[in-house]
PASEBA-1860 file (N, C-alpha, C; in nm, 3 decimals):
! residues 185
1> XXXXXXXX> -1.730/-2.952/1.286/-1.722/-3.036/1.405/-1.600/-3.127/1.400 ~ -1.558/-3.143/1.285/-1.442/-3.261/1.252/-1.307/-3.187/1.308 ~ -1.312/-3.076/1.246/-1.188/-3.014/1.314/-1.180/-2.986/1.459 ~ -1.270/-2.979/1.558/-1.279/-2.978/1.692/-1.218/-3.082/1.775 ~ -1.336/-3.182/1.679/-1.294/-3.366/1.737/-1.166/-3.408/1.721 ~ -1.102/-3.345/1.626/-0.989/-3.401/1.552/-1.006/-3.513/1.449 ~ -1.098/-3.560/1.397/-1.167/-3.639/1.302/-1.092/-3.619/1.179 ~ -1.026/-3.723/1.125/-0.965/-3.698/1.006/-1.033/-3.757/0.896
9> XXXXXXXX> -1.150/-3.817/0.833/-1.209/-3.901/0.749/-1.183/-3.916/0.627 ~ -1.100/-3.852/0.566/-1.067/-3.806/0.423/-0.906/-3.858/0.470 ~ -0.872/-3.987/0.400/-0.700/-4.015/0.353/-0.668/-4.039/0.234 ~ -0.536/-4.036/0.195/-0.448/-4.047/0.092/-0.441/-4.161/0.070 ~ -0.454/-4.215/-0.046/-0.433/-4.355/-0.034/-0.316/-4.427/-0.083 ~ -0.223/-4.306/-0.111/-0.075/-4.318/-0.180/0.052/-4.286/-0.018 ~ 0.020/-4.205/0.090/0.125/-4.158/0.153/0.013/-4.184/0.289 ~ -0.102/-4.221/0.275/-0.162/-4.211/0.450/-0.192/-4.116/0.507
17> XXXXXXXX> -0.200/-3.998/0.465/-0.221/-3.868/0.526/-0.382/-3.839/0.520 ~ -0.380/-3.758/0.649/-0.550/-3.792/0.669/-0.591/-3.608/0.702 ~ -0.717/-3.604/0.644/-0.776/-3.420/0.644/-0.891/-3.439/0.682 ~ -0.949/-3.308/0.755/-1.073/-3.277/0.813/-1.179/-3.289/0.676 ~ -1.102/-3.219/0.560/-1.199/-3.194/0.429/-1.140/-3.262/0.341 ~ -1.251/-3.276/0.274/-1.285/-3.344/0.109/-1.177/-3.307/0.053 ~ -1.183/-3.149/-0.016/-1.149/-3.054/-0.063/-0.980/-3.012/-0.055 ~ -0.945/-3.114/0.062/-0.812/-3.079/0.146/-0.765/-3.173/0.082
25> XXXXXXXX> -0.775/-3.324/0.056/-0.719/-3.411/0.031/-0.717/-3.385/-0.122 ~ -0.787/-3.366/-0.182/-0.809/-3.301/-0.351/-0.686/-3.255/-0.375 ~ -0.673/-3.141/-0.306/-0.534/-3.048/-0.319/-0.422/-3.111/-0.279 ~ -0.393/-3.208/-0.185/-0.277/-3.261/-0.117/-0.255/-3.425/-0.246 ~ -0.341/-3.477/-0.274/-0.322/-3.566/-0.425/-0.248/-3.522/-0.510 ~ -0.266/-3.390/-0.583/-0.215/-3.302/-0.666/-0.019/-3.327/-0.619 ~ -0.007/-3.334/-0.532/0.122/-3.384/-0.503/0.212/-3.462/-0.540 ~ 0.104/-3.626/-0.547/0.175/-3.718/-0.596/0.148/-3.739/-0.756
33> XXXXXXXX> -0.005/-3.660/-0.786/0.013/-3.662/-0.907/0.075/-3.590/-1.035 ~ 0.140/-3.501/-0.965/0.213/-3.349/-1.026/0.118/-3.244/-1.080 ~ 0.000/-3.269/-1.065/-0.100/-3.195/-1.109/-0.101/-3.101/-1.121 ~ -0.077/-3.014/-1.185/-0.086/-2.808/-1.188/-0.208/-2.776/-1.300 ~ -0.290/-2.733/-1.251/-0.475/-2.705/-1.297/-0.494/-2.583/-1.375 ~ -0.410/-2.513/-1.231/-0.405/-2.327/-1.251/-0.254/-2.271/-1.326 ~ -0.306/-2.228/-1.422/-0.150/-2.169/-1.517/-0.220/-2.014/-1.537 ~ -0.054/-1.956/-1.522/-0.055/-1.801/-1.553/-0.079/-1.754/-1.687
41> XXXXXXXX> -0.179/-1.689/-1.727/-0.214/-1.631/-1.877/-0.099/-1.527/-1.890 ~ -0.004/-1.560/-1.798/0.106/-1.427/-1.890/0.213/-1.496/-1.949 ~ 0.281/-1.563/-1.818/0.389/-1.659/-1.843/0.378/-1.805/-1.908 ~ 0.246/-1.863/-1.882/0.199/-2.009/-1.875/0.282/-2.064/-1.782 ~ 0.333/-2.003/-1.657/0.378/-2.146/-1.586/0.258/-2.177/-1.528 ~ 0.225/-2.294/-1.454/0.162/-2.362/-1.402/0.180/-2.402/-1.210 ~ 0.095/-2.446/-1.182/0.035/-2.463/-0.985/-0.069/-2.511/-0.975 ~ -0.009/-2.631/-0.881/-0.087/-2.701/-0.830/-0.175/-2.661/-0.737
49> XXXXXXXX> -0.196/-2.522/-0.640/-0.270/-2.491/-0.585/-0.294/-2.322/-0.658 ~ -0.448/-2.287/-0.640/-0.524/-2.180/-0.651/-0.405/-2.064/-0.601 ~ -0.374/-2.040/-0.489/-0.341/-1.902/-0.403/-0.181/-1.895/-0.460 ~ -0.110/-2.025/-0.509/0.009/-1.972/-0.500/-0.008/-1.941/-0.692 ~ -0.113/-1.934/-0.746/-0.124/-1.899/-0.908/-0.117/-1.710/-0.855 ~ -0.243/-1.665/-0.727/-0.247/-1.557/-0.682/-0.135/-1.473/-0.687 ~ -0.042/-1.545/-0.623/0.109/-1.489/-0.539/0.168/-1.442/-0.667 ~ 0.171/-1.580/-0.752/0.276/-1.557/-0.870/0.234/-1.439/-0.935
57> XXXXXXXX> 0.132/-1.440/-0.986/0.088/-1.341/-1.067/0.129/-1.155/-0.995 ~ 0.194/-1.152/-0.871/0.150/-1.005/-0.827/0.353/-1.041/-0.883 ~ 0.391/-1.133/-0.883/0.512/-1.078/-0.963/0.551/-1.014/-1.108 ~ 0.407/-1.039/-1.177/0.421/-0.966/-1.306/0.348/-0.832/-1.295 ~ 0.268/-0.758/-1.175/0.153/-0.688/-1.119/0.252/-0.557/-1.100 ~ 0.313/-0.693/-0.986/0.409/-0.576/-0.906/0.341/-0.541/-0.772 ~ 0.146/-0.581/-0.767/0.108/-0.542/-0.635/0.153/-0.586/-0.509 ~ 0.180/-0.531/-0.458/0.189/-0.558/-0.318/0.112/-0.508/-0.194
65> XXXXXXXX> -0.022/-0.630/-0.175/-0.089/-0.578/-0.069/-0.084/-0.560/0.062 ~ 0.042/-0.600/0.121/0.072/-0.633/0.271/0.152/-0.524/0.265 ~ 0.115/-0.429/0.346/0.217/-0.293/0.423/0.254/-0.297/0.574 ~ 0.357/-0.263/0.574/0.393/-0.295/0.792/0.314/-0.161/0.796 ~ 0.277/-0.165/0.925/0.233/-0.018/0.959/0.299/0.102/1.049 ~ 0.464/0.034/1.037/0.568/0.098/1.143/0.662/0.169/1.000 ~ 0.690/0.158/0.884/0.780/0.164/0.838/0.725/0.220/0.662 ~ 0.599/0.169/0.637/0.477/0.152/0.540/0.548/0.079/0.404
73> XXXXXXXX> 0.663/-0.027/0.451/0.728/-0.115/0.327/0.644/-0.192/0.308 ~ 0.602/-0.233/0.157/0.498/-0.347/0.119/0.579/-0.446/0.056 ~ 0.454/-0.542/0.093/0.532/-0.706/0.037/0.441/-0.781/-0.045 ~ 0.493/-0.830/-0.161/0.374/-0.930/-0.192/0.337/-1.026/-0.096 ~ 0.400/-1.123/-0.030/0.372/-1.213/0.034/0.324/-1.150/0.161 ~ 0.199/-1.221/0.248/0.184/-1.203/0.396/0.295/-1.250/0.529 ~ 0.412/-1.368/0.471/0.482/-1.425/0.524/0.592/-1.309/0.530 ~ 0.625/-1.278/0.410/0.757/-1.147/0.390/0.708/-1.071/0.461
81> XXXXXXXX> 0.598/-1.040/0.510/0.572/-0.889/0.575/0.575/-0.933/0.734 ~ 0.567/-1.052/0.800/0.555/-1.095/0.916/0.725/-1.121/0.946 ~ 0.777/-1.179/0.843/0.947/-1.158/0.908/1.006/-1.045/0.921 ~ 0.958/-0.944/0.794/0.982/-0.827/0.831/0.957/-0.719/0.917 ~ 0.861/-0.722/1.004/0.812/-0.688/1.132/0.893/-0.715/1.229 ~ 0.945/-0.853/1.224/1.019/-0.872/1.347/1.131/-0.762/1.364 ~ 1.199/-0.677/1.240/1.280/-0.609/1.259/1.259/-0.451/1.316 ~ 1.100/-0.468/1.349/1.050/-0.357/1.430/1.031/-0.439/1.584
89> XXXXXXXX> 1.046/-0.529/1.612/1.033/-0.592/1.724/1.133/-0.651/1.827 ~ 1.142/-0.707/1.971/1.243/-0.744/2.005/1.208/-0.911/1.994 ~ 1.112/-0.971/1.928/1.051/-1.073/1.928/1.138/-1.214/1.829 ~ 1.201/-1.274/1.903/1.269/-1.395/1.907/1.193/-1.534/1.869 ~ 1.131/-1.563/1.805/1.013/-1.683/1.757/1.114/-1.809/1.776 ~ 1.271/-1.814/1.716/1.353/-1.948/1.680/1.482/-1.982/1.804 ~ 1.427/-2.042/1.896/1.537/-2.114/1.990/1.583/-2.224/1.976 ~ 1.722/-2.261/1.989/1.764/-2.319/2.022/1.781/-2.408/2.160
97> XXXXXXXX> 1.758/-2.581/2.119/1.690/-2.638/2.198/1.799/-2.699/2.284 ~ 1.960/-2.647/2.229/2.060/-2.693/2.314/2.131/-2.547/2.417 ~ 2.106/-2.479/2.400/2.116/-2.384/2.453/2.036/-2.250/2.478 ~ 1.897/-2.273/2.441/1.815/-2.180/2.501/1.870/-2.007/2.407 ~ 1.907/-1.975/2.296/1.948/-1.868/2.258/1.852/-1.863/2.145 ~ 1.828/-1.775/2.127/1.690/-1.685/2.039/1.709/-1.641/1.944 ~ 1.641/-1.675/1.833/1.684/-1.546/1.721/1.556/-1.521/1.642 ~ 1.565/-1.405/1.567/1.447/-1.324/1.516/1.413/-1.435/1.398
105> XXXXXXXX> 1.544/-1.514/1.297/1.514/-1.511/1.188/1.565/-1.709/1.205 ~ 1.489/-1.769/1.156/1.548/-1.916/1.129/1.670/-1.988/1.118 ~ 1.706/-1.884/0.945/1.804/-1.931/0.902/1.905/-1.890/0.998 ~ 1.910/-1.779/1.085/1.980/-1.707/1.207/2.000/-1.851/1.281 ~ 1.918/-1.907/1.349/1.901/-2.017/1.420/1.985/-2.143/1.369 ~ 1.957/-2.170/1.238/2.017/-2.297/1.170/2.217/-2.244/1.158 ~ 2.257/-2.128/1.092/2.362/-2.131/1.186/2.418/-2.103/1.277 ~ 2.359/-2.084/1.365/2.376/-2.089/1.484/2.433/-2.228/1.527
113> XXXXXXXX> 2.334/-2.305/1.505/2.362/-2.442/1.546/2.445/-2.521/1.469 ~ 2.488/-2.495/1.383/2.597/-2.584/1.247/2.730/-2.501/1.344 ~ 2.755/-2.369/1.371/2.863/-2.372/1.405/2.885/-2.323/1.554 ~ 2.791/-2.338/1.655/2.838/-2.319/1.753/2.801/-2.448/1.850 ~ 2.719/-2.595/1.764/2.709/-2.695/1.853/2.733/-2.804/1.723 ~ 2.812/-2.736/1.633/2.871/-2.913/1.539/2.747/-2.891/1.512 ~ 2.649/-2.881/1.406/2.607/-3.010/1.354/2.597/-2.957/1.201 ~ 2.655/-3.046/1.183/2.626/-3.053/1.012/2.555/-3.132/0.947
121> XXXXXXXX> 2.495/-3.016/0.846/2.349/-3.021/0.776/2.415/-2.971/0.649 ~ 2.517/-2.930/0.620/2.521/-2.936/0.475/2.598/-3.034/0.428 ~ 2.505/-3.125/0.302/2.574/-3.253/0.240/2.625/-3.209/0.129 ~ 2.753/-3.284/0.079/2.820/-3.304/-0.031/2.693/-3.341/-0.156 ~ 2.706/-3.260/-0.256/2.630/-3.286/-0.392/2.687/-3.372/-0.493 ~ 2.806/-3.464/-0.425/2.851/-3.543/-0.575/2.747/-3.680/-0.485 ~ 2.725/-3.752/-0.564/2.655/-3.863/-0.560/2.737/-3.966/-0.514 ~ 2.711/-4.045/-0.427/2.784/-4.132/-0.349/2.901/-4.120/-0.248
129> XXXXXXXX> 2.875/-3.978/-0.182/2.942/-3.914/-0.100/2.871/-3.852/0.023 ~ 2.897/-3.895/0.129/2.828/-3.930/0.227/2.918/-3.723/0.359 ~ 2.960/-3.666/0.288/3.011/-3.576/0.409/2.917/-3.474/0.402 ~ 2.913/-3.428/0.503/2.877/-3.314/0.582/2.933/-3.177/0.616 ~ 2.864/-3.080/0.584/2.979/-2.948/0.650/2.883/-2.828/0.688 ~ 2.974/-2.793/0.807/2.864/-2.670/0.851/2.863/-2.524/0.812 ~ 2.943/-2.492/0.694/2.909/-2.423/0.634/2.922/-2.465/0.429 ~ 2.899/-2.350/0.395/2.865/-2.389/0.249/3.036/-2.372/0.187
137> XXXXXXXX> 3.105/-2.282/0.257/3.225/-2.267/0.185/3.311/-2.367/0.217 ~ 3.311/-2.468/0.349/3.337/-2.600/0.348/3.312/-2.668/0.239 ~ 3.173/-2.673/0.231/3.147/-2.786/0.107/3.239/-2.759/-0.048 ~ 3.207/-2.637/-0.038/3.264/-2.600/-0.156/3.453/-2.604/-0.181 ~ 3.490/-2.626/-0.071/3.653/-2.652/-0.102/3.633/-2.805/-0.104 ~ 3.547/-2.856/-0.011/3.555/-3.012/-0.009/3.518/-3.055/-0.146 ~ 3.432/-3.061/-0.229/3.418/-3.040/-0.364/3.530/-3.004/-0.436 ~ 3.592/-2.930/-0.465/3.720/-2.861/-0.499/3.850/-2.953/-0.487
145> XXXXXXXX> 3.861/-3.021/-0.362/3.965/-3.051/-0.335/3.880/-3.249/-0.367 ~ 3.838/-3.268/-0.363/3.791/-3.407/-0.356/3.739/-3.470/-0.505 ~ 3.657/-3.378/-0.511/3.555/-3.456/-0.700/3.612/-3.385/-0.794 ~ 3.708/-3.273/-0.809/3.734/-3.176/-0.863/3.648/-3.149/-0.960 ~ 3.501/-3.085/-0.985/3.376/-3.029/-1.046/3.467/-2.965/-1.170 ~ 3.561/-2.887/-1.231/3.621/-2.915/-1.362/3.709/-3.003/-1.406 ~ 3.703/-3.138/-1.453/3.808/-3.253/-1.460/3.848/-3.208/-1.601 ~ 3.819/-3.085/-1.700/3.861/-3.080/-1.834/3.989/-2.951/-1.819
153> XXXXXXXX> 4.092/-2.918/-1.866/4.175/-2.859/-1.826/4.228/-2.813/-1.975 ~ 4.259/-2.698/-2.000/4.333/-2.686/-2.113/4.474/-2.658/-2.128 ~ 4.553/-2.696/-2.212/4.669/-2.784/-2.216/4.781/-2.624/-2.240 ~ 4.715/-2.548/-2.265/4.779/-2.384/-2.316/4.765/-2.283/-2.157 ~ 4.675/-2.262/-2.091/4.665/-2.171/-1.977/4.593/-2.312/-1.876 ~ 4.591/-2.244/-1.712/4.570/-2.257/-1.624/4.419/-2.316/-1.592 ~ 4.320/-2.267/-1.707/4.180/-2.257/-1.687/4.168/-2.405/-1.688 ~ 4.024/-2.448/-1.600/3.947/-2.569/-1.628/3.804/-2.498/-1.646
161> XXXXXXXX> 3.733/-2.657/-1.683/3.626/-2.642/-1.698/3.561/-2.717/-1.693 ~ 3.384/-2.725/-1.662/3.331/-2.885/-1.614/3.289/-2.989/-1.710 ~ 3.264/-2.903/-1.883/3.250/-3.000/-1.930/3.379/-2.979/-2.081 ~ 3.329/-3.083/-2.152/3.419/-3.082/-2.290/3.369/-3.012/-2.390 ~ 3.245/-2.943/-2.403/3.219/-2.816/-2.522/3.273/-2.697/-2.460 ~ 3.272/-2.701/-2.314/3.322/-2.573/-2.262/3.495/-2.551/-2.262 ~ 3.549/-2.586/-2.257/3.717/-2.686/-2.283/3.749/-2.616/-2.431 ~ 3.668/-2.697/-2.521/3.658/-2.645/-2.642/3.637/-2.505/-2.656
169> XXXXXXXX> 3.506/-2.511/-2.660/3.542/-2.294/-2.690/3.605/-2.227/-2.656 ~ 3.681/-2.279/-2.502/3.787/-2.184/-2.477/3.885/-2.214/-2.594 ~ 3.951/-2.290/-2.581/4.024/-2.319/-2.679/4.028/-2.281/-2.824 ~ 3.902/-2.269/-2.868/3.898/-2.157/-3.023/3.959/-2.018/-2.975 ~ 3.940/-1.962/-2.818/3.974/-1.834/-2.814/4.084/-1.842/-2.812 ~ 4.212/-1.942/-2.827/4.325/-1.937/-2.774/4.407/-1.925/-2.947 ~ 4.309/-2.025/-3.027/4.333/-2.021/-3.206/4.357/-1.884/-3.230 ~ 4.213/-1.812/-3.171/4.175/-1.693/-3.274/4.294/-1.578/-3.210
177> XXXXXXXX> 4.347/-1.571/-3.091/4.391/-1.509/-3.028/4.544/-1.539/-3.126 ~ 4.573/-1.644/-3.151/4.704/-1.672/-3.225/4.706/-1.665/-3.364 ~ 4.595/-1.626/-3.433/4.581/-1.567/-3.566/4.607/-1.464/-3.574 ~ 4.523/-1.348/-3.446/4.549/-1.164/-3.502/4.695/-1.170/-3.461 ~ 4.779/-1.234/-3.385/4.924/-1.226/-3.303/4.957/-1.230/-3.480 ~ 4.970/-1.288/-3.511/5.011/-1.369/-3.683/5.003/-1.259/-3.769 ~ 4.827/-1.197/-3.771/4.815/-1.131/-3.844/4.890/-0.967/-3.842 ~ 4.883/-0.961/-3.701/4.962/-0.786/-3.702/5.093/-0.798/-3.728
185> X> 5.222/-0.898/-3.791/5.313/-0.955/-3.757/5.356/-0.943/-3.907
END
């Protein structure tokens, strides 16, 4: 009856979030508490919810119970098998709300909109850098050209590198490389 009414009686008492069931809020706690209950007897990783211990496990199985019935490709997931349908379909689920244009697949949708109405959604990963770019190979020259991600450089060839053990080992290869020169000599 709660779910009819819309009755939420069960809240969070960390984030405010409110559920029809007991049982619902149990599982949605597990959130803030990092809780993982259910672990895989193959791998031991661990999950916080029951179904996605399910999922994981058909990756060591290999089962896959979801088959399209146009094509008979199986999927572990029920979600993989519903995007993949669309490619038997002319069915458009993701519009765009500035221009009304359709697409089968999301991420289709998201650029869509980064490069045919500006908006950028991809942020810079150095910390205290505030830019934006609408695609990833933007970011990645902006990175490149701005924080330069290898600041270690070796003083013999061209190469960098991001940290100082990595700097180093190259650099033994440059020793050892000038020993056999020595040695065939």
């Amino acid at each position: 009856m709660r779910i009819h009414t819309g009755e939420k009686q069960f809240r969070c008492n960390i984030c405010d979030r409110a559920f029809h069931q007991a049982n619902n809020l149990v599982k949605h706690k597990r959130i803030h508490t990092g809780e993982k209950p259910f672990k895989c007897h193959i791998c031991e990783k661990s999950f916080s919810q029951s179904n996605d211990l399910i999922k994981h496990k058909r990756t060591h199985t290999g089962e896959k119970p979801y088959k399209c019935n146009i094509c008979d490709k199986k999927f572990a997931q029920k979600v993989n098998l519903t995007v993949h349908e669309r490619v038997h379909s002319d069915e458009k689920p993701y519009k765009c709300e500035l221009c009304s244009k359709t697409y089968k697949y999301v991420y289709a949708l998201q650029s869509h909109q980064r490069l045919r109405h500006n908006k950028p959604k991809i942020k810079c990963t150095w910390t205290d850098c505030n830019e934006e770019f609408n695609r990833h190979l933007d970011r990645m020259r902006h990175i490149k050209a701005q924080h330069d991600p290898t600041p270690y450089h070796c003083d013999r060839c061209d190469r960098k590198y991001a940290s100082r053990r990595e700097l180093n080992h190259h650099k033994r290869k440059h020793e050892i490389m000038k020993t056999r020169k020595l040695m065939k000599k």
